[in-house]
Phi, psi and omega in degrees: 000305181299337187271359176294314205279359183263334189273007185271325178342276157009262192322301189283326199286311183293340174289310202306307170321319209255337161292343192283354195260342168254359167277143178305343177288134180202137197253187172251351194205175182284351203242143146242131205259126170240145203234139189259166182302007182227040183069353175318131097272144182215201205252170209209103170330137170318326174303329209272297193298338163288308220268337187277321165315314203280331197280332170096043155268135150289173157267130174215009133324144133299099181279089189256359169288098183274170168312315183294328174310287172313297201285311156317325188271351157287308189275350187270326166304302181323310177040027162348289193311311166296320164338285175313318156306290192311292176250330177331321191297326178320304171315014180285312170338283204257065117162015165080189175318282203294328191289318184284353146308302236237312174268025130309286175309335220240328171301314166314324175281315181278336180247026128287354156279334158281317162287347152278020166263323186287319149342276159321298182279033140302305197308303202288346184213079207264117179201171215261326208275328179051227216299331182268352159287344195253338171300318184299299218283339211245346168308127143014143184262346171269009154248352186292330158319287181280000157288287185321296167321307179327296192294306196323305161339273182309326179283332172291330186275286174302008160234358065065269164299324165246020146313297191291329151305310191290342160286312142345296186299307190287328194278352183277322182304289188336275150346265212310307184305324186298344189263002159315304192254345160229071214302350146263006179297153175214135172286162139261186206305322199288308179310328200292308182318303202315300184321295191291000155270325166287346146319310198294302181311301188298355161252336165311326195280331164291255209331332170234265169281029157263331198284341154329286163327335178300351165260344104352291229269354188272291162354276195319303197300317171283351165245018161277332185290300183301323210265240184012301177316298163313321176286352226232263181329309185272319174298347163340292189275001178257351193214009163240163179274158215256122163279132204304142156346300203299311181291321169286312210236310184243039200213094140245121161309137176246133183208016183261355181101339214277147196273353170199172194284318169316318184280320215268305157341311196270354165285329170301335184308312198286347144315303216302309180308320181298301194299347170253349173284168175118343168301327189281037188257350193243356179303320192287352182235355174336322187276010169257312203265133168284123180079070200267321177338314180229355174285311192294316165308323175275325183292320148291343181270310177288355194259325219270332184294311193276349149288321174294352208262320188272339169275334184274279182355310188281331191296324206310301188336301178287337190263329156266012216224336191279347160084222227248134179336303191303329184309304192303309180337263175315346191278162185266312205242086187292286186301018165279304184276351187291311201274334178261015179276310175316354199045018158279138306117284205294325119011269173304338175307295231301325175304323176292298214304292166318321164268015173290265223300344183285279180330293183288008175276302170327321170306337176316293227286295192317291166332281161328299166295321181325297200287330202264337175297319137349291179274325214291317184294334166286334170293353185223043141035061130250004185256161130332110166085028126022296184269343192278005200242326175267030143327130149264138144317022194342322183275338190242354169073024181209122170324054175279004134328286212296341183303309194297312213271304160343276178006274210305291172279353153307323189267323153336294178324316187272001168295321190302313196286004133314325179261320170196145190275344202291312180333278177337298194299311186345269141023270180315001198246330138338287205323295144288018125304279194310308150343270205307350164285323154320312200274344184278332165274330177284318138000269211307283124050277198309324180282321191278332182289327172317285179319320156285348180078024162288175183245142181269168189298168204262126204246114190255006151231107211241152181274315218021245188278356191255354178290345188255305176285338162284346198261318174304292223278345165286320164314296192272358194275324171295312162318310197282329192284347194277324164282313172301349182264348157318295185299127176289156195286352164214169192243189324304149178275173139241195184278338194259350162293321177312158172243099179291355214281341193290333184292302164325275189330297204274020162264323168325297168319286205277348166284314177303338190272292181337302202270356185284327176331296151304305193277272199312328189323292157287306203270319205297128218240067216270163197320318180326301193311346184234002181291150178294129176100345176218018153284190176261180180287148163082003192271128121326178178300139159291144165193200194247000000 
């Protein structure tokens, strides 16, 4: 697929020419300079200007995101590799080493087909609203109101929900680094908070009178991403002891309760998934990025291949380096013990402190999409206070409302983990559900216009002729991983074992439904309406 979609590039960049030569828009040179009202400019691609025309946006961006930049800022969120340390080991439970090898391998392969359907509409629509714009413009047209609200909802609450995890996560490191050496410290609830709040302020100052810098630190972050991995890696394999092949590649288990190996398995997936969301994370910044059309779409496809590539490695890695199964089972902290194998206590500091500083650049990233997904739904007045949350900076070209109030309840959240933790994780569990619902309905959109032959926007990163069957199989391969994420991770359940995310998702649902009710009804405004060929006459550019 991927090697298609590369023989298509060619193919498309020269159609992307020969369209750019019949639109009425027409320049004297390749730049077109755009300018807000308090004299600011900067240069903006023909392309970039085009794909904004068509879509009925102003540009009120900086487009300052170049490709590497752009490629960073996808892959240090994604942070696969770290992942795969971090929260993966959990999925041990359920088939042991070789069963979390082999449905690795097998999850990955299938949900690379939803980031390239997810790709493809970037490419055909490249915008900050990313799923719930792409529901409006490609939905049915007596649904496209109320689906698109719908996703914004979910897409907003669920990246939402993994600010606040992924804060949660850097403040869990911490802990780990102190039990190198005090092998019982534990924080309490009050400590956890403290932390994880003073995380949320030190990333609000990147997201705003920092963000000039952001694109630099995303350059940094990514080859702080490459360079960590080599370090990460080699002493592993050179000083810790080794688990046979057999045990790794073929000795699967059940130890999750599950009535066959086969049930237990397809629940590990849903680890598998945490470690790999996030390509549509460079979706949200599209009204930043140059040439966003074809930069943003090879940078979700190629970042998710080099990552995966950086990820298997490292599992192989932890599954022979991690030392006996009951341990990883029973450990609180598994890469903890993976890192303490090495028989370095200091060693192991230095190793927690590098994937800490990973982890946390990606909370950058997280924000940074969270706050712009965010302002892009106050721009089409889906939120409550609406204008007051898409307020643009004119001078500094950046949404700090939407930064403060993303913060602001990100940091509610972490209030939660003061009263129970149990709470928080509830909460927090959304996320990946609430994505993956997003990709399945915008996913689904697309497809149903394929199957009717409607025509879809002209894609300079194309599906081509593999777009209607890969676009199937992304569809129900999303429904399904959507039931398994259902399932709790072991059995017999109690209250602190469950798996709440379902409870969430359908209050999400029905909150939502509320406010479309109140609110979304009237005010809301969906992107279709401003799209070029199906606004009404005399509609302008949108803007906030």
């Amino acid at each position: 697929m991927a090697v298609d979609c590369l023989g298509h590039y060619a193919e498309e960049e020269k159609s992307g020419r020969q369209l750019t030569e019949r639109l009425e828009m027409k320049d004297d040179s390749a730049q077109e300079v755009v300018s807000l009202d308090q004299g600011l400019r900067w240069s903006a691609s023909e392309r970039d200007v085009q794909d904004m025309k068509r879509l009925g946006k102003k540009q009120e961006f900086k487009r300052n995101f170049g490709l590497l930049a752009s490629f960073g800022f996808v892959s240090i969120y994604q942070a696969t590799w770290e992942f795969v340390l971090v929260s993966l080991s959990v999925g041990l439970l359920n088939g042991g080493f070789a069963g979390l090898f082999w449905v690795f391998i097998g999850t990955v392969t299938c949900y690379a087909t939803i980031v390239a359907s997810l790709a493809e509409m970037a490419s055909m629509a490249p915008t900050s609203g990313g799923q719930y714009h792409w529901v409006s413009e490609f939905a049915p047209p007596e649904w496209q109101k109320v689906l698109s609200y719908a996703s914004g909802w979910m897409s907003t609450l669920g990246w939402l929900a993994s600010v606040a995890s992924s804060v949660f996560v850097v403040t869990t490191q911490i802990q780990a680094i102190i039990e190198v050496n005090q092998p019982d410290y534990a924080f309490t609830n009050w400590q956890y908070t403290l932390i994880m709040l003073a995380f949320v302020l030190v990333t609000i100052f990147f997201n705003t009178w920092g963000a000039k810098t952001l694109p630099a630190i995303e350059i940094g972050s990514l080859f702080g991403h490459l360079i960590g991995f080599i370090v990460t890696i080699a002493p592993l394999w050179a000083l810790c002891p080794k688990n046979s092949a057999h045990d790794v590649f073929l000795n699967v288990v059940n130890n999750g309760g599950w009535s066959n190996t086969g049930t237990a398995c397809l629940v590990s997936q849903v680890t598998v998934l945490y470690c790999n969301l996030g390509s549509d994370s460079i979706v949200h910044i599209s009204e930043e990025t140059e040439d966003a059309s074809l930069v943003v779409p090879r940078c979700m496809w190629w970042s998710y291949l080099a990552s995966l590539f950086l990820g298997i490695i490292m599992l192989i890695t932890m599954l022979f380096c991690m030392g006996s199964l009951d341990d990883a089972v029973n450990s609180d902290v598994p890469y903890l013990l993976l890192f303490n194998n090495t028989g370095s206590p200091a060693l192991s500091i230095v190793l927690n402190i590098i994937l800490l500083v990973l982890i946390y650049s990606g909370n950058v990233t997280a924000l940074a999409t969270c706050s712009r997904e965010v302002w892009a739904f106050a721009r089409d007045k889906g939120l409550p206070f609406s204008g007051w949350i898409g307020h643009m900076n004119r001078e500094w070209s950046i949404p700090f409302n939407s930064v403060y109030i993303t913060s602001v309840i990100v940091a509610v959240l972490c209030l939660i983990q003061l009263g129970s933790t149990l709470a928080f994780n509830i909460i927090v569990s959304l996320s990946l559900l609430g994505l993956l619902s997003t990709y399945m309905i915008s996913i689904g959109c697309v497809l149903l216009c394929r199957i009717r032959g409607q025509k879809l926007p002209h894609a300079r990163w194309s599906l081509g002729r593999w777009g209607l069957p890969v676009n199937a199989f992304a569809f129900l391969y999303s429904a399904f991983v959507l039931v398994f994420s259902c399932f709790p991770v072991s059995l017999p359940v109690t209250l602190s074992t469950a798996n709440w995310a379902p409870v969430v998702w359908v209050g999400v649902i029905l909150l939502s439904y509320i406010v479309y009710m109140i609110h979304g009804k009237n005010h809301y405004t969906p992107p279709v309406d401003f799209v070029e060929g199906k606004r009404a006459p005399g509609v302008g550019l949108q803007s906030t």
